[in-house]
LUMFIFI-116897 format. One record per residue (C-alpha): residue number from 1; x, y, z. Coordinates in Angstrom, 3 decimals, m for minus. Each point is the difference from the previous one (the first is absolute). Example, Ala and Ser with C-alpha at 12.3 -4.5 7.8 and 13.67 -1.06 7.14 Angstrom:
% LUMFIFI-116897
1,12.300,m4.500,7.800
2,1.370,3.440,m0.660
//
This chain:
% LUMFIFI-116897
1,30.107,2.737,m4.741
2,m3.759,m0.488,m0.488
3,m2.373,2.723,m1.231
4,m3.209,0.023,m0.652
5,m2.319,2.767,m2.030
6,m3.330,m1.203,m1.014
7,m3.540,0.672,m0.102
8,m1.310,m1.717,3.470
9,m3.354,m2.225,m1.183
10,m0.070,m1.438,2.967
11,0.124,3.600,1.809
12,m2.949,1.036,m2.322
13,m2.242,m2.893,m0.001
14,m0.043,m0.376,3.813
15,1.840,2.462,2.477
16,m0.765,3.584,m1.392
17,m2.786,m0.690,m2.718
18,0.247,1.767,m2.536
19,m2.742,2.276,m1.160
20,m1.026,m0.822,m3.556
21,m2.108,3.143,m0.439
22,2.726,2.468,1.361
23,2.932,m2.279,m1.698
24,2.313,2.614,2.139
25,2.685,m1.915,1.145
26,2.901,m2.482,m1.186
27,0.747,m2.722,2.344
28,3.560,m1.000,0.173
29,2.528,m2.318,2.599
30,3.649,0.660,0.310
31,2.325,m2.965,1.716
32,2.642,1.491,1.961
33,3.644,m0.791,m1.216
34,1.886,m2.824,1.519
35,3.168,2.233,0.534
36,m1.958,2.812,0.949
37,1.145,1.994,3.393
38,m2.633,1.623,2.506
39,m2.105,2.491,m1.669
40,m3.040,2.417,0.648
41,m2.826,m1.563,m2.297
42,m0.932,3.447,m1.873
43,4.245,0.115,m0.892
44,m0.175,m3.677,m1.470
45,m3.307,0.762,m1.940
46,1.421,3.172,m1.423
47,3.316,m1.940,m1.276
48,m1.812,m2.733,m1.892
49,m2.643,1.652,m1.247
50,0.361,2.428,m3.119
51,m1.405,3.354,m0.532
52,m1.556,0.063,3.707
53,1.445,2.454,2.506
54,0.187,m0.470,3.725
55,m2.848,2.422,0.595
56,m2.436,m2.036,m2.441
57,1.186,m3.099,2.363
58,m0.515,1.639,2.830
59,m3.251,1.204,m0.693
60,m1.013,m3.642,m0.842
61,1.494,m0.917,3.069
62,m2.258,2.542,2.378
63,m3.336,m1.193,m2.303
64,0.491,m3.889,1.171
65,0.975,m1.141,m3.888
66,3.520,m1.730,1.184
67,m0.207,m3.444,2.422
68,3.186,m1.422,0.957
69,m0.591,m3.426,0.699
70,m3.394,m0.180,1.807
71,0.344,3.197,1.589
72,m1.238,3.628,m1.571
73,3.870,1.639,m0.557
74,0.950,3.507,1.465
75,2.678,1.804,m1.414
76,2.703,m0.801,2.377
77,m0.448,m3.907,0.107
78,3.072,m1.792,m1.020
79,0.231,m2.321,m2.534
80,2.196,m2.894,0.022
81,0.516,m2.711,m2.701
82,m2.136,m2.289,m1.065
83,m2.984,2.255,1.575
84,m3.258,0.493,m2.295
85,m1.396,3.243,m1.025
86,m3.267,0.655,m1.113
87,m1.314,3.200,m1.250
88,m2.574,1.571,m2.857
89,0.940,3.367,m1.957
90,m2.635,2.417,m1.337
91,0.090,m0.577,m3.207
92,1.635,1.662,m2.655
93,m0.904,0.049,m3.509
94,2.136,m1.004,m2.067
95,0.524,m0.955,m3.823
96,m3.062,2.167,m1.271
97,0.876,3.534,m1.669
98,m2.909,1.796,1.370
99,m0.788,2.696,m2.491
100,m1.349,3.197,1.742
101,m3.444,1.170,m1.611
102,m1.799,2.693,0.710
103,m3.178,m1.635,1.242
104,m2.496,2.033,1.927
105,0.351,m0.893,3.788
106,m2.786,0.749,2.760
107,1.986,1.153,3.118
108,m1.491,m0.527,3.792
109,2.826,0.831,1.654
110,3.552,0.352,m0.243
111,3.272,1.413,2.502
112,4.136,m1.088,m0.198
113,m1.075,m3.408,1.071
114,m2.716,m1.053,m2.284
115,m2.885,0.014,m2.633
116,m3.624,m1.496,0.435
117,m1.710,m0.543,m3.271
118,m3.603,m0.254,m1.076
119,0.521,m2.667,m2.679
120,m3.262,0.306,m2.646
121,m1.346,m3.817,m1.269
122,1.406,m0.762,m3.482
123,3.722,0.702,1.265
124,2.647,m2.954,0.401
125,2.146,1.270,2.680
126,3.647,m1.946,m1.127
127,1.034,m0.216,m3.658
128,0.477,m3.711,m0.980
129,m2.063,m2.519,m1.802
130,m0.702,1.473,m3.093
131,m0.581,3.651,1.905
132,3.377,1.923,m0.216
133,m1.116,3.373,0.067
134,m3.499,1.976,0.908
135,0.705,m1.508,3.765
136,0.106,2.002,3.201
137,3.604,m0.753,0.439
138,0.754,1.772,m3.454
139,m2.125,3.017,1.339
140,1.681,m0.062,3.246
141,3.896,m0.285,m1.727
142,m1.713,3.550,m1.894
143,m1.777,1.415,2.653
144,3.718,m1.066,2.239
145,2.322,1.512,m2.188
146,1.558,m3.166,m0.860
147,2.406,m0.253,m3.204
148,m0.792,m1.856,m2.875
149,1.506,m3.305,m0.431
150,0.398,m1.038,3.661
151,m1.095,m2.548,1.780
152,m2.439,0.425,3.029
153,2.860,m1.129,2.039
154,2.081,2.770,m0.472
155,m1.600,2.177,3.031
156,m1.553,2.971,m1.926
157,m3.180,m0.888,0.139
158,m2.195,m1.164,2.969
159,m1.031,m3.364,0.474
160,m3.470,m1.627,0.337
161,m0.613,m2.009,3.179
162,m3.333,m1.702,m1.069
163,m1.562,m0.805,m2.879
164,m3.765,m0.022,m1.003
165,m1.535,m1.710,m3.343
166,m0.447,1.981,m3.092
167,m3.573,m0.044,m0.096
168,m0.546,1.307,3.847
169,0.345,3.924,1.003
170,1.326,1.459,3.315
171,3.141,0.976,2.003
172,3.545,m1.367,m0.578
173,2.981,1.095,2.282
174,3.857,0.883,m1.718
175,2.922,0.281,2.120
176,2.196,3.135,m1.353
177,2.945,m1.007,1.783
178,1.727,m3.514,1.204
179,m0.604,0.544,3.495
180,m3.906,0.448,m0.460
181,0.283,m2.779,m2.112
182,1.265,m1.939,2.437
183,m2.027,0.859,2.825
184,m3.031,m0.134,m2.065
185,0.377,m3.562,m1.065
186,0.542,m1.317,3.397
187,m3.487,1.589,1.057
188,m1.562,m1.760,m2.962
189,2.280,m3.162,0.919
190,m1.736,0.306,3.493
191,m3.442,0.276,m1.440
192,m0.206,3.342,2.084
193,m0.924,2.002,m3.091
194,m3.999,0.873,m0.089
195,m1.143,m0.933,m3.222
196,m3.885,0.311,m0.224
197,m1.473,m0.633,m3.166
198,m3.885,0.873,m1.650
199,m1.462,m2.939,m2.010
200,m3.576,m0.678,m1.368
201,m0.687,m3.757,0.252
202,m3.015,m2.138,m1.758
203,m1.822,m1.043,2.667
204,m1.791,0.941,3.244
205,2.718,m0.651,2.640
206,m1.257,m1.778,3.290
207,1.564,1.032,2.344
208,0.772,3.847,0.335
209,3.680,m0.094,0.314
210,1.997,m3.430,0.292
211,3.703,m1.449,m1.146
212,1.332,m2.559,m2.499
213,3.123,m1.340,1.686
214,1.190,m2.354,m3.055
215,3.467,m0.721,m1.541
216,0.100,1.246,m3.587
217,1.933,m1.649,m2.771
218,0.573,0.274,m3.819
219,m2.365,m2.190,m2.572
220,1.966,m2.865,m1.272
221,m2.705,m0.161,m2.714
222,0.301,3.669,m0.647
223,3.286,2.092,1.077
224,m1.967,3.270,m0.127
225,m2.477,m0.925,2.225
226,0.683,m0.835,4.068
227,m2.216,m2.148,1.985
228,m0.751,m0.830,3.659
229,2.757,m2.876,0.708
230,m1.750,m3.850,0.102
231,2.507,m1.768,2.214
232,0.734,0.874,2.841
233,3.557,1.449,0.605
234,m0.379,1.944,m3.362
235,0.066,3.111,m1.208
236,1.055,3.038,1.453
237,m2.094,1.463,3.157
238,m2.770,2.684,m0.567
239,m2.296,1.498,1.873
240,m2.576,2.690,m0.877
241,m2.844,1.756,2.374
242,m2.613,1.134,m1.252
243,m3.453,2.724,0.663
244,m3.153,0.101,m1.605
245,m0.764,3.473,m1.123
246,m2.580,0.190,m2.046
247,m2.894,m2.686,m1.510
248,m1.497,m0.023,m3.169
249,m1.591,m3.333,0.196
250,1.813,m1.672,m2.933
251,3.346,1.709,0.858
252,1.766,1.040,3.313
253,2.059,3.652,0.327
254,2.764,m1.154,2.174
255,3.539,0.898,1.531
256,2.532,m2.306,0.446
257,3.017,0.326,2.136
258,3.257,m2.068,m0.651
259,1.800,m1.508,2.400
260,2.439,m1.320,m2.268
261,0.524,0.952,m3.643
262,0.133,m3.095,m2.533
263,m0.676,0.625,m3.399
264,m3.536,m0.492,m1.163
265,m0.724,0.119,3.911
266,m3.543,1.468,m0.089
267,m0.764,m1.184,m3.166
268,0.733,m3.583,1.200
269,m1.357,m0.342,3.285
270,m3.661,1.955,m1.701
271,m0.381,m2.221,m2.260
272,0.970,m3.125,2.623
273,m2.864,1.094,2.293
274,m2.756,0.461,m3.044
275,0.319,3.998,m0.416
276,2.717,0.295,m3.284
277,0.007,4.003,m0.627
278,m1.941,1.008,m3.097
279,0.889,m0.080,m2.683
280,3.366,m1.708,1.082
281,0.935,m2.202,m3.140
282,2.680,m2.076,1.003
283,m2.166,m1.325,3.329
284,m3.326,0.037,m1.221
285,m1.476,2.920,0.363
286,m0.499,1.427,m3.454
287,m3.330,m1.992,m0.499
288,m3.465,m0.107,1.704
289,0.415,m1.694,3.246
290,m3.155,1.415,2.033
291,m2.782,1.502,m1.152
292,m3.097,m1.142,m2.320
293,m0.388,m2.080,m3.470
294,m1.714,3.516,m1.714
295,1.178,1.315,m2.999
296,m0.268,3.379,1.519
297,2.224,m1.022,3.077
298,2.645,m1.545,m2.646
299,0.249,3.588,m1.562
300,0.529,1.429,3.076
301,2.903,m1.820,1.602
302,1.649,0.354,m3.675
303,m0.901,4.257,0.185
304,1.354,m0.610,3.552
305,3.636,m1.678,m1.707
306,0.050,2.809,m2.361
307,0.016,2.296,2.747
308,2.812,m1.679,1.573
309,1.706,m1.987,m2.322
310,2.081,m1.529,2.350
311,0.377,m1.953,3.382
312,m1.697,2.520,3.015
313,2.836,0.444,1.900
314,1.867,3.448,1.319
315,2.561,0.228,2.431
316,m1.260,2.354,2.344
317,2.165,0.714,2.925
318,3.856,m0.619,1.054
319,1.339,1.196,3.243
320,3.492,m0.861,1.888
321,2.553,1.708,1.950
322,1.617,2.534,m1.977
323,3.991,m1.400,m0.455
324,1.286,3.738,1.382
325,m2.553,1.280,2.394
326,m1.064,m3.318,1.421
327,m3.617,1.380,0.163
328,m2.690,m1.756,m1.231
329,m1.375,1.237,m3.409
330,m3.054,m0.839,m2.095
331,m1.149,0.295,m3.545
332,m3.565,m0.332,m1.557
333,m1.195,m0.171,m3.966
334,m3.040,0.723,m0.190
335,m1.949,m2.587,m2.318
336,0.263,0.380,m3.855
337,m2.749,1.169,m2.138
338,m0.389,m3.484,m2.190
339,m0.501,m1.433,3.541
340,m2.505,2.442,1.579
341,m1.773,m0.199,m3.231
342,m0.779,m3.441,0.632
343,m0.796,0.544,3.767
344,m2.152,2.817,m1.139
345,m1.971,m2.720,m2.961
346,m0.612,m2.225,3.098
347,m1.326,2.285,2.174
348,m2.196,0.977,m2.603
349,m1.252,m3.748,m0.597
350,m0.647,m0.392,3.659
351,m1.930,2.999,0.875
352,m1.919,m0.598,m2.908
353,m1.140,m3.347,0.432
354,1.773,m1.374,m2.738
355,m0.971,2.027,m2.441
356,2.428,m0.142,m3.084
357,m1.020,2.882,m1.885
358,1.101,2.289,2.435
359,3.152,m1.450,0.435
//
């Protein structure tokens, strides 16, 4: 009797891609039994794997997460042994005592099924690496009602579909429930989530809206960083549009849309084309990279990183189908103050022909 239980690398580098910037799902194969009889699929996944019930599996099932063989599975396929299954899990934290903290939260919208968050720059969204507490999820697992000393896989409190950096603002979506969760992941596995994002880029942009279509992968000089991939068949595909908003001669106002969501993805594909955000450390955007050789310029852009001491970047809008009402729902943030600040120093500089002193 062969069985099989293992993370699927094979599944996740090639046949479902797994999202680095989400990091939602767990991919997994399961090799039927040699003495194994006839069986409905969603029966033989729920009596190998542990702490899953048959309505989890068959919610996977409906989302397109389980393949049986080559084919996409439905519930009442039979398995036989020897057969191949393939399937990714929303995943479930586990291993991390998440200790609730009563963290001030700002609150766009919220009903049975879920919780859309306007994350402020400055917070890390998942407690790890030297950040264990101060994070969204510890505000969440207090603003949740979740008991101290659990685990966020213990389903009483929500769980984030997306991630965005700590440094960058805007709208995050939690599922309150394990069928939102699950129906919200597969829209972000389908890259049918709208994710628009505001970003002020050094540079004037050419052309007035445009796309990077490049596959992104991690630094191997530098594993915080992520670069455009430099062979061919690497990396992990990416693709972002973006629209020319506003011009300020030595930097652009812009929106970006994402298409998929890698991590880094604006940030990387910016800076690939020539137009790194401002003062965007980690991809070159915290210096002067337009502009003039004056003294009086140099004090500018460095009043200018004061103002926004951090990478320009807010998360603007997120819309999907809602996972109850299957109607289409939007949310907007409306830009942060550090960042219309800035827009409002430039605007300044520009209609005033340069002039420094009144910036």
């Amino acid at each position: 009797m062969e069985k099989e239980f293992l993370p699927d690398t094979e599944l996740q580098e090639q046949e479902l891609e797994l999202d680095e910037e989400q990091g939602m799902f767990e991919h997994f194969r399961l090799t039927v039994d040699q003495g194994q009889s006839p069986v409905r699929i969603d029966k033989y996944m729920v009596s190998h794997m542990e702490d899953t019930s048959r309505h989890r599996v068959q919610m996977a099932i409906k989302e397109g997460y389980v393949k049986l063989g080559d084919k996409t599975a439905k519930a009442n396929m039979i398995v036989r042994p020897g057969d191949l299954i393939r399937f990714i899990m929303p995943y479930r934290r586990r291993g991390l005592d998440i200790i609730p903290q009563d963290i001030p939260l700002d609150i766009v919208y919220e009903d049975d099924d879920l919780l859309i968050v306007n994350k402020p720059a400055g917070m890390v969204v998942h407690p790890g690496h030297g950040n264990f507490d101060g994070t969204l999820v510890n505000a969440l697992a207090f603003y949740l009602g979740m008991p101290e000393g659990t685990d966020g896989g213990d389903g009483h409190m929500g769980v984030l579909l997306h991630r965005i950096d700590k440094d960058t603002s805007g709208l995050l979506v939690v599922a309150k429930n394990e069928d939102a969760q699950l129906n919200l992941a597969g829209q972000f596995f389908k890259h049918s989530i709208e994710r628009c994002y505001n970003a002020i880029v050094w540079g004037d942009i050419k052309e007035d809206q445009g796309t990077v279509d490049a596959p992104i992968e991690r630094d191997p000089n530098d594993r915080l960083r992520f670069r455009v991939a430099r062979e061919e068949g690497r990396g992990k595909h990416a693709v972002t549009h973006y629209r020319v908003l506003q011009r300020y001669g030595f930097v652009t106002f812009v929106e970006c849309r994402l298409e998929t969501g890698r991590t880094h993805q604006i940030r990387v594909h910016m800076s690939h084309i020539g137009h790194p955000l401002f003062n965007d450390e980690r991809y070159g955007g915290a210096e002067i990279r337009k502009g003039t050789i004056y003294a009086k310029y140099r004090q500018f852009i460095a009043n200018c990183f004061k103002e926004c001491p951090r990478q320009a970047l807010h998360a603007r809008t997120l819309g999907f189908v809602h996972p109850s009402t299957g109607e289409w729902i939007r949310f907007e943030a409306a830009i942060p103050d550090d960042m219309s600040r800035l827009l409002e120093k430039w605007d300044r500089f520009t209609k005033n022909d340069r002039n420094y002193e009144e910036c």
